[in-house]
FIKOLDO-725300 format. One record per atom (N, C-alpha, C, O): residue in three letters; x, y, z. Coordinates in steps of 0.05 Angstrom, whole numbers, padded with zeros to 5 digits, always signed. Example, Ala and Ser with C-alpha at 12.3 -4.5 7.8 and 13.67 -1.06 7.14 Angstrom:
Ala+00264-00114+00156
Ala+00246-00090+00156
Ala+00264-00066+00156
Ala+00285-00066+00169
Ser+00257-00045+00142
Ser+00273-00021+00143
Ser+00258+00001+00157
Ser+00268+00023+00161
% end
This chain:
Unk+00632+00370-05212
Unk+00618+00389-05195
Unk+00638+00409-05182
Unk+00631+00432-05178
Unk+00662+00401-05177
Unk+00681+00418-05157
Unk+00697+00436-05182
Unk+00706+00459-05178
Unk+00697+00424-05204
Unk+00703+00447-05227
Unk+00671+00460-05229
Unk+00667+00457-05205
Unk+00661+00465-05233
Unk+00641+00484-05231
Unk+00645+00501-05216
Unk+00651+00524-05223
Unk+00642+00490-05181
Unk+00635+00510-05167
Unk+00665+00525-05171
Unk+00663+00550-05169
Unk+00687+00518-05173
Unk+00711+00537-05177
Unk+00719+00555-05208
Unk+00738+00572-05209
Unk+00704+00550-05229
Unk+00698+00561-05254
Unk+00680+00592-05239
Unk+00684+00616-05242
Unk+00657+00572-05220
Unk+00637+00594-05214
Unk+00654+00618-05196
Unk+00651+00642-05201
Unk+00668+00609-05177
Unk+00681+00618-05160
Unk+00697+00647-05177
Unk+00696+00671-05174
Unk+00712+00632-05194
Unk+00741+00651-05210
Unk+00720+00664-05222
Unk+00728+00687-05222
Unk+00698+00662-05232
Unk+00682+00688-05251
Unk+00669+00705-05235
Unk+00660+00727-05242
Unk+00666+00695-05214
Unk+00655+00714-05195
Unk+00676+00731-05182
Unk+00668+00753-05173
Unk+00701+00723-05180
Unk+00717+00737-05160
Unk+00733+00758-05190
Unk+00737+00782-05184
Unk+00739+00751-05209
Unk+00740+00762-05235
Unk+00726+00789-05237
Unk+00736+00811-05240
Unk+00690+00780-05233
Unk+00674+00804-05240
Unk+00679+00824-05218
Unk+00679+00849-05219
Unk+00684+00811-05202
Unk+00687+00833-05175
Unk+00706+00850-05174
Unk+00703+00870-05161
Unk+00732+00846-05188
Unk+00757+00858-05189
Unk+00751+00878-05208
Unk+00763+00899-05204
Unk+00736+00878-05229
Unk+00723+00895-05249
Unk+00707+00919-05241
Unk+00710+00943-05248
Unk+00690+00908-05227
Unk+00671+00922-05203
Unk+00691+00951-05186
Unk+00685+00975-05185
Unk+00707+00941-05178
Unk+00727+00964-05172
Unk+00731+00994-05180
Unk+00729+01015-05168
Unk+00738+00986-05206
Unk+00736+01007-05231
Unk+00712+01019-05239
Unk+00698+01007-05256
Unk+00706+01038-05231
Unk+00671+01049-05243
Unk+00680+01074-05271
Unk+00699+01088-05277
Unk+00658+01070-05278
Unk+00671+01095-05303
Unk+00647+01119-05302
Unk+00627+01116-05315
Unk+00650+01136-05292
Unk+00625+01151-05290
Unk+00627+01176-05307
Unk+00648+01188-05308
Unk+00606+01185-05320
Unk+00600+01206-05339
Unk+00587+01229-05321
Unk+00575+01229-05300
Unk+00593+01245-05334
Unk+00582+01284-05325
Unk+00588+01302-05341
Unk+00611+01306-05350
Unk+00568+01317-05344
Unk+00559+01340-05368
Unk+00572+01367-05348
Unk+00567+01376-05325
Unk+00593+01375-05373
Unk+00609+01399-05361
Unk+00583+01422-05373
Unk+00576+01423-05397
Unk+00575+01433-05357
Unk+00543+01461-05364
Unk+00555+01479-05382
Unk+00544+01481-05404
Unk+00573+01492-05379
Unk+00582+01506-05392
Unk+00593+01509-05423
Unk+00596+01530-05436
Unk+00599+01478-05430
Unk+00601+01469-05461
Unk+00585+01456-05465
Unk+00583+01458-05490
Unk+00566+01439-05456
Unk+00550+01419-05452
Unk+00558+01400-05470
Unk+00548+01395-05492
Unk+00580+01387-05459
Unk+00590+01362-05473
Unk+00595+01341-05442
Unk+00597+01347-05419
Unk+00597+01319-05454
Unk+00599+01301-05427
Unk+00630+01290-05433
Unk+00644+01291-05453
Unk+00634+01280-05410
Unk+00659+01272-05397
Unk+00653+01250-05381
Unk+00633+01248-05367
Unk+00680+01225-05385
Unk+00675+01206-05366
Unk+00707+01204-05351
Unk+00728+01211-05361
Unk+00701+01193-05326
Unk+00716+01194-05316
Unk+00715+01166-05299
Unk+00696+01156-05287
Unk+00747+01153-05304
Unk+00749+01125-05284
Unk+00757+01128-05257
Unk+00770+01148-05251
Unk+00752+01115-05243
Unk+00753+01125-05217
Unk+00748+01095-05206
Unk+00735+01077-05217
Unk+00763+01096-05179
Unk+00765+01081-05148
Unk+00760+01086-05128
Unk+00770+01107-05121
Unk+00746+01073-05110
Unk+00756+01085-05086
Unk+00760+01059-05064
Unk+00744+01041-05062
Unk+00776+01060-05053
Unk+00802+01032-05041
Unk+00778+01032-05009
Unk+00764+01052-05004
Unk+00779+01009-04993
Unk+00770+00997-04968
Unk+00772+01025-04946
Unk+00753+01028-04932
Unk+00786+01039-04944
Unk+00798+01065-04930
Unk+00780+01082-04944
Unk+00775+01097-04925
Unk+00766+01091-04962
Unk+00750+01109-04978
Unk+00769+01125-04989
Unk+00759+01145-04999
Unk+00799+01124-04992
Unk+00810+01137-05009
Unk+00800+01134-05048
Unk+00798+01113-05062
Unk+00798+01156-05054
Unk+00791+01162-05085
Unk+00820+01164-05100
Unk+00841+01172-05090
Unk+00816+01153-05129
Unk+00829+01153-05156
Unk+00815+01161-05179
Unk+00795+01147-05185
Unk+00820+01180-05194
Unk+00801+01188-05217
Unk+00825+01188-05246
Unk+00848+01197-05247
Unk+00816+01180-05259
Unk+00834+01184-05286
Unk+00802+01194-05301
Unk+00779+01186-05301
Unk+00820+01217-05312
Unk+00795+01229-05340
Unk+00816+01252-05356
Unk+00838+01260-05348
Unk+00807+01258-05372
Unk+00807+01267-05403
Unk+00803+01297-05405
Unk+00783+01296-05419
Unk+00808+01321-05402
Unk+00803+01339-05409
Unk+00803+01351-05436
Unk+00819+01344-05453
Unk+00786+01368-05442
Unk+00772+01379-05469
Unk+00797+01382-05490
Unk+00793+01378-05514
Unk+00820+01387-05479
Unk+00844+01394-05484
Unk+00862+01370-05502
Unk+00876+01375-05521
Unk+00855+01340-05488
Unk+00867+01320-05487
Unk+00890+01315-05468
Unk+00908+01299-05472
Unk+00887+01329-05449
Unk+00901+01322-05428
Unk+00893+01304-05404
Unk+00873+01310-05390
Unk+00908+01284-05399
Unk+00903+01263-05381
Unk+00905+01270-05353
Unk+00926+01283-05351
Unk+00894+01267-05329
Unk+00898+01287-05308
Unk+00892+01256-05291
Unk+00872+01242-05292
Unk+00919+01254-05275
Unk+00905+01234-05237
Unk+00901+01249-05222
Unk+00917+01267-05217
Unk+00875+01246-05209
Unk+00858+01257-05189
Unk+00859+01241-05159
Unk+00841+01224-05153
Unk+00886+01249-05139
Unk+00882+01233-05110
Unk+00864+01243-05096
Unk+00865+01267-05097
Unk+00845+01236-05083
Unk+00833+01249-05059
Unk+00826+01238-05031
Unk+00810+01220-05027
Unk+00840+01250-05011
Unk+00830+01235-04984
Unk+00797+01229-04981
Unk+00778+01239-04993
Unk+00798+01207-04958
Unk+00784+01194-04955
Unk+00762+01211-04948
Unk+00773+01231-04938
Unk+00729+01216-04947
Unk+00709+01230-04939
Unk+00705+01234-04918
Unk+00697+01256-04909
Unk+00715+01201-04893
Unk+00704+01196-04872
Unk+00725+01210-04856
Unk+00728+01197-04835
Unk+00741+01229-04857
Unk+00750+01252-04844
Unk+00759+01273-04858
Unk+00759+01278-04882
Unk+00771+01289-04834
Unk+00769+01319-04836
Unk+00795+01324-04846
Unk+00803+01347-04845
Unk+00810+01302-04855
Unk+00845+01311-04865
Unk+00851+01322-04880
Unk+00838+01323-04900
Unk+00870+01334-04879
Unk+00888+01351-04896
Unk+00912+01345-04912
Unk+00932+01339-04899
Unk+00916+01346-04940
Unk+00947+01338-04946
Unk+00964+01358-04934
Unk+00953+01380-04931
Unk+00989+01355-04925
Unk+01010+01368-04920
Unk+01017+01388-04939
Unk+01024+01381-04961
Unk+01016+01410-04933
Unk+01031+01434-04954
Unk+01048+01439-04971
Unk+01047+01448-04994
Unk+01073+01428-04946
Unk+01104+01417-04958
Unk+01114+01396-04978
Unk+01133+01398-04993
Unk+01092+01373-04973
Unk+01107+01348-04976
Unk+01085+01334-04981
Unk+01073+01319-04966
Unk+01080+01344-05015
Unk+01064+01316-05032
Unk+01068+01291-05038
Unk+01091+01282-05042
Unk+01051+01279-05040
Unk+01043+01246-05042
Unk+01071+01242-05062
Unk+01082+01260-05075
Unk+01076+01220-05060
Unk+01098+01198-05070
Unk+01075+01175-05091
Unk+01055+01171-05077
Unk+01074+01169-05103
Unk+01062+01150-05122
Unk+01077+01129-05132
Unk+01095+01138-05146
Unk+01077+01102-05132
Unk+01089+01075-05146
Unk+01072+01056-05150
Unk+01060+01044-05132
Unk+01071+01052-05176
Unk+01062+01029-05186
Unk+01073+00999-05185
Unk+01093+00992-05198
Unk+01065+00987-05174
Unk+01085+00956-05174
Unk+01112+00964-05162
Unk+01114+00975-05140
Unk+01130+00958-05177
Unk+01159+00953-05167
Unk+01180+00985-05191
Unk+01204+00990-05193
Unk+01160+00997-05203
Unk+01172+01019-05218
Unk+01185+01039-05208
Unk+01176+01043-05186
Unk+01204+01055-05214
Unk+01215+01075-05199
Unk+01184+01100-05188
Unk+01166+01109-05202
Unk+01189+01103-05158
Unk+01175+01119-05146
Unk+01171+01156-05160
Unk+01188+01169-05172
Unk+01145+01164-05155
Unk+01149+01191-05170
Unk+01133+01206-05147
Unk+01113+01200-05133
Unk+01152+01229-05148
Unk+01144+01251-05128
Unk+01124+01275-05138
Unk+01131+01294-05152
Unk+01108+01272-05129
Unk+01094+01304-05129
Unk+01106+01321-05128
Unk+01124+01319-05111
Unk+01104+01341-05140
Unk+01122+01369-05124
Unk+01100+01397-05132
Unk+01082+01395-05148
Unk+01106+01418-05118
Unk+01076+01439-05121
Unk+01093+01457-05143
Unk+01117+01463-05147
Unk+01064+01460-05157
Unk+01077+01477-05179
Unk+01044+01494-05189
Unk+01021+01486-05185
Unk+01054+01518-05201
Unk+01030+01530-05209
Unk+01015+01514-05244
Unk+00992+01512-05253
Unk+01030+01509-05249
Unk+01030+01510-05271
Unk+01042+01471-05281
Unk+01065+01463-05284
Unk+01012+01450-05285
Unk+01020+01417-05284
Unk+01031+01408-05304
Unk+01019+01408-05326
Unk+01060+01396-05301
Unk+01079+01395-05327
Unk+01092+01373-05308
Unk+01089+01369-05284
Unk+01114+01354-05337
Unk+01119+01334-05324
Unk+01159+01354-05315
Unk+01168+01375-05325
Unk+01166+01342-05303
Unk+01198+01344-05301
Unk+01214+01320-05309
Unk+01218+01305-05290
Unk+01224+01313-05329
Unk+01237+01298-05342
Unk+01269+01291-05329
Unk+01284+01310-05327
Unk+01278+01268-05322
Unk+01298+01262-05302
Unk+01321+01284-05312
Unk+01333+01300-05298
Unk+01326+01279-05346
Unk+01351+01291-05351
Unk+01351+01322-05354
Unk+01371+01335-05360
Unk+01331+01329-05350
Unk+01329+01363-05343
Unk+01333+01370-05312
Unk+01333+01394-05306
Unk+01336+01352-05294
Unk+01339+01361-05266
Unk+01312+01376-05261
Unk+01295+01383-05276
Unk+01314+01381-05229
Unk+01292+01393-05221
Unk+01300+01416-05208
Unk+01306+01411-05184
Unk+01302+01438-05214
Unk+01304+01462-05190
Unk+01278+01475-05175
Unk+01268+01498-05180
Unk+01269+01459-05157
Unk+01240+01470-05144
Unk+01256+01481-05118
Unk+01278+01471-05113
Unk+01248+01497-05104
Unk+01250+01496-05079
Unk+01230+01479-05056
Unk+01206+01480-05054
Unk+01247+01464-05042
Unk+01231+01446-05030
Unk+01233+01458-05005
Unk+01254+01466-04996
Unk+01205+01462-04988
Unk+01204+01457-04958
Unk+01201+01453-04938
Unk+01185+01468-04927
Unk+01210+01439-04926
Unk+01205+01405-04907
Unk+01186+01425-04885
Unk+01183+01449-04881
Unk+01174+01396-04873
Unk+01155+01404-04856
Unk+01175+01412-04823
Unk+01162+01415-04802
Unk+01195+01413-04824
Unk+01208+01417-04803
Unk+01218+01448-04807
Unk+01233+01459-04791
Unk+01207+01461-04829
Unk+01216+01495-04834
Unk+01246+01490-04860
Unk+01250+01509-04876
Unk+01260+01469-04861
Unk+01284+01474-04875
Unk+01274+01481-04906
Unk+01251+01479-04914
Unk+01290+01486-04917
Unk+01295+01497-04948
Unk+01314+01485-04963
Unk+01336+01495-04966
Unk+01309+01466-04973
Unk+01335+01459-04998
Unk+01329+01460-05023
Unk+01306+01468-05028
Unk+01349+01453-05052
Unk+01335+01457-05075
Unk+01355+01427-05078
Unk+01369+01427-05099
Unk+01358+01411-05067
Unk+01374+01385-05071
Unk+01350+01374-05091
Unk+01327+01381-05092
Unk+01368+01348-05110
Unk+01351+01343-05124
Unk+01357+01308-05119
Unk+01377+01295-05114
Unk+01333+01301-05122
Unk+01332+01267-05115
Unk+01327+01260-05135
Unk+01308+01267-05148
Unk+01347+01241-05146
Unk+01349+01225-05174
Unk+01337+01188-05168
Unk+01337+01171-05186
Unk+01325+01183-05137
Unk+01320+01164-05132
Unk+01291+01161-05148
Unk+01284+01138-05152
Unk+01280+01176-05154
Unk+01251+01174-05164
Unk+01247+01208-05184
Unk+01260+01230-05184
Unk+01222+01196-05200
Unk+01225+01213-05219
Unk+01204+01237-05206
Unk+01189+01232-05187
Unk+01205+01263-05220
Unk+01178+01282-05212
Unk+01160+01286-05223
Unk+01165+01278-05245
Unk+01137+01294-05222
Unk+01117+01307-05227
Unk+01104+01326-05217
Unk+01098+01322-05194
Unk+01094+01352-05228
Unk+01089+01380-05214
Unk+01054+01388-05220
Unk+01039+01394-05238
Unk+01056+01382-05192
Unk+01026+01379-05191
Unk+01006+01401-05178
Unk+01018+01422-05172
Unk+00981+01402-05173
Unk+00958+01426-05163
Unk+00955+01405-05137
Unk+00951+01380-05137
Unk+00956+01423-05116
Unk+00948+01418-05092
Unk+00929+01429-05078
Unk+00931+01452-05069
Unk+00904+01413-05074
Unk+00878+01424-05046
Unk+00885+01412-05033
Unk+00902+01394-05034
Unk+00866+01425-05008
Unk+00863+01407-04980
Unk+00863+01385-04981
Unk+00879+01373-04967
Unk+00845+01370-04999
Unk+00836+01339-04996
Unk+00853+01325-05011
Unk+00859+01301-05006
Unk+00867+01346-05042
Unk+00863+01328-05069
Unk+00890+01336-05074
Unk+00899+01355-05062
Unk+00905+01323-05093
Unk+00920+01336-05113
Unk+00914+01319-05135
Unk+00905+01296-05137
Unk+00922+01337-05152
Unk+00925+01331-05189
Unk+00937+01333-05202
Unk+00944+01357-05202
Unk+00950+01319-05222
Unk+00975+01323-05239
Unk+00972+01315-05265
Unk+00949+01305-05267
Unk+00984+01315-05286
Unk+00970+01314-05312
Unk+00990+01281-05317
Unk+01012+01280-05306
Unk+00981+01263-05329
Unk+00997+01237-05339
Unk+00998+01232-05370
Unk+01012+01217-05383
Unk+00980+01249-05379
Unk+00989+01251-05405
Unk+00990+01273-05425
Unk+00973+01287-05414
Unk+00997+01288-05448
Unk+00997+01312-05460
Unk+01006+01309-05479
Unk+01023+01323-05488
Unk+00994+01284-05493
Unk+01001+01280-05518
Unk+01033+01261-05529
Unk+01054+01263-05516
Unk+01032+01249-05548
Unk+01055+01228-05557
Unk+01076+01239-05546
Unk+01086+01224-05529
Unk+01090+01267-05549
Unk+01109+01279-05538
Unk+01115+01284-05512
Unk+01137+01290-05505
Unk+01096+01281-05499
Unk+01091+01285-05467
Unk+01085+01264-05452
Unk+01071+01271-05433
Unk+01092+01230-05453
Unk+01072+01220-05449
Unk+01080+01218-05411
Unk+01079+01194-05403
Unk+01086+01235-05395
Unk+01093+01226-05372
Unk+01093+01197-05364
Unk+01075+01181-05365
Unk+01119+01195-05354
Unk+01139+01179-05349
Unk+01119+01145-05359
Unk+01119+01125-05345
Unk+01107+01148-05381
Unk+01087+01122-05389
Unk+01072+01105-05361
Unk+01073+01082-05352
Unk+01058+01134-05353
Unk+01034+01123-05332
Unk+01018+01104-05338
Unk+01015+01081-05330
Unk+01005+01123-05362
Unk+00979+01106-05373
Unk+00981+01082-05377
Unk+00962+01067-05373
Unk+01011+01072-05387
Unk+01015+01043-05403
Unk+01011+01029-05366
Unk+00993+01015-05357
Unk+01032+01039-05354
Unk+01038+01018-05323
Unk+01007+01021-05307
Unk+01004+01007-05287
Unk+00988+01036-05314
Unk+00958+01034-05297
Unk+00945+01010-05303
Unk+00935+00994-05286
Unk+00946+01006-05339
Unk+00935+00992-05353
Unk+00945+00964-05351
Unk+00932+00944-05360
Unk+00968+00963-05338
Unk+00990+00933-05345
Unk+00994+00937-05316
Unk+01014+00923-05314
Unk+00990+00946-05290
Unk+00999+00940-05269
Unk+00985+00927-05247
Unk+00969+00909-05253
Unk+00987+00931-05228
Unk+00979+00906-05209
Unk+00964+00927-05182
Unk+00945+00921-05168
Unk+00978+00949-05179
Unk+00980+00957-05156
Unk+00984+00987-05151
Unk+01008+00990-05154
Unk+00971+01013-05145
Unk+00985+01036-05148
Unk+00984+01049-05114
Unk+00963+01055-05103
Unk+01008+01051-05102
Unk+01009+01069-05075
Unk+01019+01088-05078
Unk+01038+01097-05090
Unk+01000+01095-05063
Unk+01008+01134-05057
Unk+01015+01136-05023
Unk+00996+01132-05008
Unk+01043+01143-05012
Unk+01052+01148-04987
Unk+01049+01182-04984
Unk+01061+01196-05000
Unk+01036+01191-04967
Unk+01038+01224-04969
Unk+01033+01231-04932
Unk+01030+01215-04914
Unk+01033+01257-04931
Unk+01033+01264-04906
Unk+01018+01283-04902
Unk+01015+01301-04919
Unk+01001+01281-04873
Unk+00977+01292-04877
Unk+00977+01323-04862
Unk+00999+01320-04851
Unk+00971+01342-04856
Unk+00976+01360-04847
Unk+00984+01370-04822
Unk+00993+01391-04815
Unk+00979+01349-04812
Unk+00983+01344-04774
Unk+01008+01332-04779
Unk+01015+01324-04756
Unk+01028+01323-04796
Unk+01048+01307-04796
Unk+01046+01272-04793
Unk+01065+01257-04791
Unk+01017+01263-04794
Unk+01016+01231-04793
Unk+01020+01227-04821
Unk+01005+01235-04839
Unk+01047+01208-04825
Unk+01051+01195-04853
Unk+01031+01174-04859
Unk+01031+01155-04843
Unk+01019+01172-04873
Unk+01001+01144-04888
Unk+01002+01136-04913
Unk+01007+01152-04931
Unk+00996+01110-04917
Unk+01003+01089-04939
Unk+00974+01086-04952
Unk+00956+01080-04937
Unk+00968+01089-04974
Unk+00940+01075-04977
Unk+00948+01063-05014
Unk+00961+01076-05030
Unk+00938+01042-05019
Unk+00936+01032-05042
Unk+00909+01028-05055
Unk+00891+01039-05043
Unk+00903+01015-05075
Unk+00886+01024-05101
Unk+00898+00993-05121
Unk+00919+00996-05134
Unk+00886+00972-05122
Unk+00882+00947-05141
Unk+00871+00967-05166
Unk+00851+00980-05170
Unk+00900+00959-05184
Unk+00892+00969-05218
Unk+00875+00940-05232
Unk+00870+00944-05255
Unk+00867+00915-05224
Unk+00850+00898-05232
Unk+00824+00917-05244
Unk+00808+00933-05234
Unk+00827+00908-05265
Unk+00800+00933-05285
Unk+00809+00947-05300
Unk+00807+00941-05324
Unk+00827+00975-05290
Unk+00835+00994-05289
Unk+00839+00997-05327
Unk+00834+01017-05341
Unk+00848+00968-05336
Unk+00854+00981-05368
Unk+00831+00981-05378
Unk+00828+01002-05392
Unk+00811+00967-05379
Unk+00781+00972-05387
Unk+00767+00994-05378
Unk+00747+00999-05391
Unk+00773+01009-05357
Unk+00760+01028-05342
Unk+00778+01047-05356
Unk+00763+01062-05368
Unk+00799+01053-05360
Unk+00812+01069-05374
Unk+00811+01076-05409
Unk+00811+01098-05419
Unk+00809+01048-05423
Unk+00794+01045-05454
Unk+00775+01062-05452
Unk+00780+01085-05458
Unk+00751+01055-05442
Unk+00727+01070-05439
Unk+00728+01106-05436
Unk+00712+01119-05449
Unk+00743+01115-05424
Unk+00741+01145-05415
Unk+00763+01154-05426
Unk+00759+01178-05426
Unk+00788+01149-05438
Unk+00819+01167-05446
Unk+00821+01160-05469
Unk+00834+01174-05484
Unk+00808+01136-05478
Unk+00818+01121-05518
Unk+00805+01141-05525
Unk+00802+01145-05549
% end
């Protein structure tokens, strides 16, 4: 009986971690072809979207939480790490491309305190991303040749993804996102 109810227990707490991961579909009007897209949204109402563009480009979609009025910071985009992998920085760019460590980065960065540097941090890798109010977006994949810094593989195989960023008023926050699902939720909408 006590293996039952703990068989019953682990398949229930199993389905639930699955449950996480939703995969939702929507008809772009303008081509009228549909699109799905995987998506989270963590205890905090922070959002995660992974989807597919017409193109074949892989795009993560952060977005603050609904239940306020916040702002990302201008200066100083979200930080992203998966598990224990080297950390990857956002950086604003017009134009979403990965920056590859051994090419260096010459962005101009600048801090929310007014300074200006073009120093380059080799502690974590970059990525150059589209910034709104609520959201930013960055592309994770662009093909065999592109495959930024192998997101897709560590979403699919990881445990855990935080995003540290700063919000427009200057309050730093932490929010995380359980990849439990995440490679089935991802099969479905990017294979």
């Amino acid at each position: 009986m006590n293996k039952l109810l703990l068989t019953l227990a682990f398949s229930f707490f199993s389905a639930s971690l699955w449950a996480d991961w939703q995969v939702e579909s929507f008809e772009h009007s303008a081509s009228n072809t549909v699109r799905s897209s995987a998506m989270i949204r963590n205890e905090a109402g922070f959002e995660l979207a992974i989807f597919k563009s017409t193109e074949g480009i892989v795009w993560m979609d952060f977005s603050l939480s609904d239940n306020s009025f916040d702002e990302l910071s201008q200066n100083q985009l979200p930080i992203f790490q998966i598990d224990q992998q080297k950390p990857v920085q956002m950086i604003r760019g017009f134009v979403a491309t990965i920056v590859p460590a051994d090419e260096g980065i010459n962005a101009i960065i600048v801090g929310d305190e007014g300074t200006i540097t073009t120093e380059k941090d080799f502690s974590m890798n970059h990525i150059v991303a589209e910034r709104l109010p609520e959201r930013v977006i960055c592309p994770i994949f662009q093909g065999a040749s592109r495959p930024h810094l192998g997101t897709i593989e560590a979403l699919s195989q990881g445990k855990t993804i935080t995003f540290n960023f700063v919000l427009l008023d200057g309050k730093k926050v932490q929010t995380s996102f359980s990849l439990a699902g995440a490679k089935q939720a991802l099969e479905k909408t990017i294979k």
